[in-house]
C-alpha positions as CSV (number, residue, x, y, z in Angstrom):
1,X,-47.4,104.5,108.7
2,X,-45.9,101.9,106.4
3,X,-48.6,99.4,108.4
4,X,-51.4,101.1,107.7
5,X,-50.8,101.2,104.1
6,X,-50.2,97.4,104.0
7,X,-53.7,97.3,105.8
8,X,-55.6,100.1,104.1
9,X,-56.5,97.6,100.9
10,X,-57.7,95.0,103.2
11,X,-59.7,97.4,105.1
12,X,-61.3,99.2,102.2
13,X,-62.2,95.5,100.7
14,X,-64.0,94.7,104.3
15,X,-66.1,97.7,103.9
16,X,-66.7,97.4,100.6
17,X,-67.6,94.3,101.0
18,X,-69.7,94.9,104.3
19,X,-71.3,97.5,102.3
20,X,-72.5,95.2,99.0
21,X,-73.8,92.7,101.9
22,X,-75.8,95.3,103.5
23,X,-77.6,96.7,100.3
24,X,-78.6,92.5,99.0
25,X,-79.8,92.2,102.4
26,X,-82.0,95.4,102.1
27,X,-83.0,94.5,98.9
28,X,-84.8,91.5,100.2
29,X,-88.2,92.0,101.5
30,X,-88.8,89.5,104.1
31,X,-87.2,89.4,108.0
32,X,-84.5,87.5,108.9
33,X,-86.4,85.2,110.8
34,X,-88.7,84.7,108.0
35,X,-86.4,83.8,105.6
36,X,-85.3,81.4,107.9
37,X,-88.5,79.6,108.4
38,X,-89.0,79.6,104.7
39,X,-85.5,78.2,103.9
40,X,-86.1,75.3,106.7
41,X,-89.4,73.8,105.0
42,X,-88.9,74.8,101.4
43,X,-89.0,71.5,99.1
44,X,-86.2,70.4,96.8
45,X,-88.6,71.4,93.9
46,X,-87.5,74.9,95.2
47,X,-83.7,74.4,95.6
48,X,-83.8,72.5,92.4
49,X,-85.1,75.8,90.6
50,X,-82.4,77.7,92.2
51,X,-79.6,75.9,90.7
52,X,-81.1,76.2,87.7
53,X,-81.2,79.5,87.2
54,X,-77.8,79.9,88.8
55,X,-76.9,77.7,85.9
56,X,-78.8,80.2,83.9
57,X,-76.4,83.2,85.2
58,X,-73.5,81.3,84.4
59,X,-75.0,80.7,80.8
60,X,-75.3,84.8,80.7
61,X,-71.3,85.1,81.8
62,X,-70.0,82.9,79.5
63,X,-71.6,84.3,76.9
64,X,-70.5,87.6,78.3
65,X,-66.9,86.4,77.5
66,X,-67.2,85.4,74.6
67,X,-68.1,88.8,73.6
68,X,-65.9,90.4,75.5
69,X,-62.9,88.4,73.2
70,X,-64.2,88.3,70.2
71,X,-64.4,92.5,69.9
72,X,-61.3,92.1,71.4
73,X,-60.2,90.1,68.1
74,X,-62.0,92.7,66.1
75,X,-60.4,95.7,67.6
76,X,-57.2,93.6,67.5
77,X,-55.7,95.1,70.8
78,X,-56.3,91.7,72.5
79,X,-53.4,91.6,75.0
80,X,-50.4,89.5,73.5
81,X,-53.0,87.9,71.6
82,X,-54.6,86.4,74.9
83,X,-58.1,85.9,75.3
84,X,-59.9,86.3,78.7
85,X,-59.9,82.6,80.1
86,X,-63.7,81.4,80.9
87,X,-63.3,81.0,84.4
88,X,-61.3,84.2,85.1
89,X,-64.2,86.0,83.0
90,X,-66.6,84.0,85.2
91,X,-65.3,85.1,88.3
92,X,-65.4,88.6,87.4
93,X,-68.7,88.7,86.0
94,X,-70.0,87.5,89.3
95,X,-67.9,89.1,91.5
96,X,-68.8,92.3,89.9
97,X,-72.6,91.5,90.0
98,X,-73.4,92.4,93.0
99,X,-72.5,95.9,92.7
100,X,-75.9,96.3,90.6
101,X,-77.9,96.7,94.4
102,X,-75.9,99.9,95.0
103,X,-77.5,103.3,94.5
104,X,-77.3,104.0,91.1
105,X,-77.2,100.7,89.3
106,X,-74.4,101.4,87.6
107,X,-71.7,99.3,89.9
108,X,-71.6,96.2,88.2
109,X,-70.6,97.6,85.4
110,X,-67.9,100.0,86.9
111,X,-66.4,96.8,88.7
112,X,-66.3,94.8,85.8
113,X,-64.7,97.6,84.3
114,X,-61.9,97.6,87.3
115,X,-61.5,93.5,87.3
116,X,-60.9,93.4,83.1
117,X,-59.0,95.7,83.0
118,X,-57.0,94.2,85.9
119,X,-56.9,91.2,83.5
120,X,-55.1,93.2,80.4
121,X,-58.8,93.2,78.6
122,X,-58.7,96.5,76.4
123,X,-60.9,99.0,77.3
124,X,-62.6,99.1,73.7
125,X,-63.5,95.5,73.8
126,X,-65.4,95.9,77.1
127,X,-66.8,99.1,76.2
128,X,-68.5,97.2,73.1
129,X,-69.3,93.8,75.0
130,X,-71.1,96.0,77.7
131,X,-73.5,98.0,74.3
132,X,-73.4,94.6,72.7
133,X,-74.4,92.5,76.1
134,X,-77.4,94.6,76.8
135,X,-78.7,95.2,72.6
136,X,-78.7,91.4,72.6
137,X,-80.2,91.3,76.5
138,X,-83.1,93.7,75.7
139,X,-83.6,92.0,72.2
140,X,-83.9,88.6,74.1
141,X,-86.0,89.8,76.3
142,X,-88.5,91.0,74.0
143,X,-88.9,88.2,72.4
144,X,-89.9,86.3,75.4
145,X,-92.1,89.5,77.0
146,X,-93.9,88.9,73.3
147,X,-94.6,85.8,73.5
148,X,-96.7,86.7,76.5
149,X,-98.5,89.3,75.0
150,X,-99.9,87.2,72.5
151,X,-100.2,84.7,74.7
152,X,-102.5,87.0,77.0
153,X,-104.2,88.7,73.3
154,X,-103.1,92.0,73.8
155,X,-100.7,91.7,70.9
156,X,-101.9,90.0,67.4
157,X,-100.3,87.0,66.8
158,X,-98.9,88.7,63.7
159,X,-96.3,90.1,65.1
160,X,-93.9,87.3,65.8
161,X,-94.1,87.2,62.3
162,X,-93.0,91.0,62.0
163,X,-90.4,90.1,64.1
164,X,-89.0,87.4,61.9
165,X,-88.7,89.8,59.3
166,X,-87.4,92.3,61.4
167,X,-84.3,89.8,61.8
168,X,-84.4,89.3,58.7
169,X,-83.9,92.5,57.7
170,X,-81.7,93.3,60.5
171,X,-79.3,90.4,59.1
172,X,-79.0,91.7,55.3
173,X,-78.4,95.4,56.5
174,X,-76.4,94.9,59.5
175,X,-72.9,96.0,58.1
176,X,-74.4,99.2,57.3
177,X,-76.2,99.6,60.3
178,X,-73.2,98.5,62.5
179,X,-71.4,101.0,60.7
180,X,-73.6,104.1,61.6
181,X,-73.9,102.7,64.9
182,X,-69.9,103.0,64.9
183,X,-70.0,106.5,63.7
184,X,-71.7,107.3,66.9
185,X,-69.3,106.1,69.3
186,X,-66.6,107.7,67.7
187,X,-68.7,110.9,68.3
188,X,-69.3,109.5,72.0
189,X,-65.3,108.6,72.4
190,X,-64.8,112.3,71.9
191,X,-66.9,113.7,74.9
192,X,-64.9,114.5,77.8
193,X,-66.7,112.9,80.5
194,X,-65.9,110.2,78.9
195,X,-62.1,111.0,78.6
196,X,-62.3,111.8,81.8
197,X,-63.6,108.0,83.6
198,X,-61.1,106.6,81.2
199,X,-58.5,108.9,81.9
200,X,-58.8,108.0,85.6
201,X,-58.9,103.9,85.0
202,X,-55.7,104.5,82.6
203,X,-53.0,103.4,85.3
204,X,-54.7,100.4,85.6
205,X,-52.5,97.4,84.1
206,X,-53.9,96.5,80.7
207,X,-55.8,99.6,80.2
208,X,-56.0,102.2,77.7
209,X,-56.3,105.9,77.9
210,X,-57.3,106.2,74.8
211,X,-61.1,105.0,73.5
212,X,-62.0,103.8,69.9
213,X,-65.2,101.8,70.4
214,X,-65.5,101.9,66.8
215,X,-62.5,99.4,66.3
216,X,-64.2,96.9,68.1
217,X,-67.3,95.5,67.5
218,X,-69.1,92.4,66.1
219,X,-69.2,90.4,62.9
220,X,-72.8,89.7,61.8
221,X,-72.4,86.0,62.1
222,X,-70.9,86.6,66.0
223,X,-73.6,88.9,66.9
224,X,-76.9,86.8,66.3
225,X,-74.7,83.3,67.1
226,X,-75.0,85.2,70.3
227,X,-78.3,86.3,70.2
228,X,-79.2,83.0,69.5
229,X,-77.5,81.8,73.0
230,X,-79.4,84.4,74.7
231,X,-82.4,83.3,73.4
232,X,-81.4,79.7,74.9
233,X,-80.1,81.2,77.7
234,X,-83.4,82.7,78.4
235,X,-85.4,79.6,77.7
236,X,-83.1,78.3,80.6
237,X,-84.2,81.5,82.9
238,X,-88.0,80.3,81.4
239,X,-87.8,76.8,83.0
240,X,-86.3,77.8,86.3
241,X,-89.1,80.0,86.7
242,X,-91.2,78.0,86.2
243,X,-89.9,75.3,88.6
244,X,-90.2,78.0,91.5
245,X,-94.0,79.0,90.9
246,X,-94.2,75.4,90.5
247,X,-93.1,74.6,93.7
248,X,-95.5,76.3,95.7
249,X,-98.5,73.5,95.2
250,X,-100.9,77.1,94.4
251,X,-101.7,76.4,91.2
252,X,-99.5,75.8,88.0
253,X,-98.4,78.1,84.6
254,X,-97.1,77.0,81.8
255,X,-93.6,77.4,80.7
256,X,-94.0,80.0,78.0
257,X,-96.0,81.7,80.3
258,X,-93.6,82.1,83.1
259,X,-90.5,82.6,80.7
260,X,-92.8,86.1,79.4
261,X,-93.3,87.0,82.7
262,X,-90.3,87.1,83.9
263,X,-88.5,88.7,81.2
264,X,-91.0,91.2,80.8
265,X,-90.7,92.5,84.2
266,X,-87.3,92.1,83.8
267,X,-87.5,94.6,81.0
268,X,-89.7,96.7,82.5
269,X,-87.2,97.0,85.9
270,X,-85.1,98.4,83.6
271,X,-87.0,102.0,84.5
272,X,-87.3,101.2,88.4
273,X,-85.0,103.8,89.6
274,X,-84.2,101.6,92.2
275,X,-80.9,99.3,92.7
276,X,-81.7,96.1,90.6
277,X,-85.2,96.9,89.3
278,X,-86.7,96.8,93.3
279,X,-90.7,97.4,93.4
280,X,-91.1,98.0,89.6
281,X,-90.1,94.1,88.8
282,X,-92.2,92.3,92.0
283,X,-95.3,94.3,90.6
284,X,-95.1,93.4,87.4
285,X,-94.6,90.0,88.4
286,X,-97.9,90.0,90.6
287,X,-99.7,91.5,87.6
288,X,-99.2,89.0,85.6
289,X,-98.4,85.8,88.0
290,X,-102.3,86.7,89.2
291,X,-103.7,86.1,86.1
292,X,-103.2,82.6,86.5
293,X,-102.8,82.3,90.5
294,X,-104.1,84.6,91.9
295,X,-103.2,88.3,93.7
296,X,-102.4,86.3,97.4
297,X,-100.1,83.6,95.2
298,X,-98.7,86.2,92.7
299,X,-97.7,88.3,95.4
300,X,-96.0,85.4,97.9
301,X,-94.2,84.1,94.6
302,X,-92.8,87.8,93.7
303,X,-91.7,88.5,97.4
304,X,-90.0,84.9,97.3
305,X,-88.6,85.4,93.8
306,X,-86.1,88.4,95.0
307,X,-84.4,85.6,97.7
308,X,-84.7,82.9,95.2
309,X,-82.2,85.6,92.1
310,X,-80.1,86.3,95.0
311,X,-79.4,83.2,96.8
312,X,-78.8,81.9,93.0
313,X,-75.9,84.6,92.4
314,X,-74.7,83.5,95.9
315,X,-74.2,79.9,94.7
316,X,-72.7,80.7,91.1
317,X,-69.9,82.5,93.1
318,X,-69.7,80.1,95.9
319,X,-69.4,77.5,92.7
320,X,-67.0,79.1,90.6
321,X,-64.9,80.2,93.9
322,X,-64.4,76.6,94.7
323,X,-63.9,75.4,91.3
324,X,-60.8,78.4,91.3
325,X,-59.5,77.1,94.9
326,X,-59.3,73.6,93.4
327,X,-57.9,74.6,89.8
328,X,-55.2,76.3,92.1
329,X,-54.3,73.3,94.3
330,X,-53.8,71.2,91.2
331,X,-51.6,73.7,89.4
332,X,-49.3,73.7,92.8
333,X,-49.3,70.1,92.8
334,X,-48.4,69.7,88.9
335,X,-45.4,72.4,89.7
336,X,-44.0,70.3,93.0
């Protein structure tokens, strides 16, 4: 008995794990044997695009901790007064990401959850990184997606400009927005569903039972400092992008072009009821990828595009994995 409950963790990580790896596999639309062949005679243009926007998902965790402590320093319930170290953040931002090509796209969030908490984060910081993380996400986004549709003339050209003054205006009358927004999640701290989830993550070390999202939160400054790196962060999403339909030799787009498209299908997966935005995402991509190249192109480079985001979380872990195996080997040698 007492050997089975030293093995059960192990066991339910395998099959956890075995599960994860089952669901990216079926999320990617092309045979084994295919992706072989493709892998085999892709050119370095390709590969070069890949690390860049693996460099891109780092960008998007790091900026992800620095959320994460600085509601922490709002709330004040930072652990001892210890923020969440980069690379520990990193690693559970992408160990976590994965989870989002489960049914019900909800995982990556729940894991994170599990790891920071694991970490002594407090559960009203993460609760207001993860509204913060996807306002300043979607907000990003938008910008990028409206870009395109100027670009393309189905929007007028005047509304950048509203957008301008939309920040604008967002800036002068964001403590009082922020506020009412508070007033909300103290209304949503109170439902028992959600006293329930936390309730259940409470023996958790560094965990709260109790939920006051309105203690934590962002200052105005913080919050569009951040949504300015998200704006750069997506400019870096833009260009690797671009490299990949690049890389094809079927014809070229331009780099605004191909940072629009791909945010705006990335936005628009956001209503695919599918794990990770499947089918809504590629068709959106064709849509507007065949403007430019074609329906045959647009629809190779969409197909390819679902390898190309997942070998590129693949190699952000593999990357800060090894980093953390080497960090440990020199702390060990410092302390001989």
């Amino acid at each position: 008995m007492a050997v089975l409950r030293r093995l059960a963790p192990t066991v339910l990580k395998l099959a956890l794990a075995g599960i994860i790896v089952f669901f990216v596999l079926r999320n990617v639309p092309l045979k084994m044997a295919d992706i072989e062949s493709f892998l085999a005679h892709a050119s370095l243009r390709f590969y070069s695009s890949m690390a860049v926007f693996s460099f891109f998902l780092m960008l998007q965790a790091g900026i992800w901790v620095l959320i994460v402590n600085a509601a922490g320093e709002e709330s004040g319930k930072l652990r001892n007064g210890v923020k969440l170290p980069m690379l520990d953040g990193l690693r559970i931002f992408i160990d976590s990401q994965f989870g989002k090509y489960l049914p019900g796209g909800f995982w990556n969030y729940a894991g994170r959850v599990v790891l920071a908490s694991r970490a002594g984060v407090s559960m009203n910081a993460q609760l207001a990184a993860i509204i913060y993380e996807n306002v300043l996400l979607v907000s990003a986004a938008l910008c990028y997606a409206l870009i395109l549709l100027v670009s393309l003339d189905i929007a007028p050209a005047v509304c950048i400009f509203g957008v301008f003054v939309l920040f604008a205006l967002a800036y002068v009358y964001y403590d009082k927005g922020s506020a009412a927004i508070r007033s909300l999640f103290v209304r949503a701290s109170r439902w028992k569903l959600l006293q329930r989830f936390i309730a259940r993550l409470s023996p958790l070390r560094g965990t709260e039972s109790n939920v006051g999202p309105a203690e934590a939160g962002l200052s105005r400054n913080r919050f569009f400092g951040y949504l300015a790196c998200f704006l750069g962060s997506h400019f870096i999403m833009g260009i690797a992008f671009w490299m990949l339909t690049n890389s094809f030799e079927r014809g070229h787009i331009g780099l605004w072009y191909a940072a629009g498209t791909f945010a705006t299908s990335w936005l628009l997966g956001l209503f695919s009821p599918l794990p990770g935005g499947l089918g809504v995402r590629e068709g959106f991509l064709v849509y507007f990828l065949s403007l430019k190249l074609g329906a045959e192109t647009a629809l190779y480079i969409s197909v390819i595009a679902r390898l190309w985001n997942i070998m590129a979380e693949v190699l952000f872990w593999l990357v800060v994995r090894t980093f953390g195996q080497l960090t440990r080997r020199v702390r060990t040698y410092d302390e001989a």
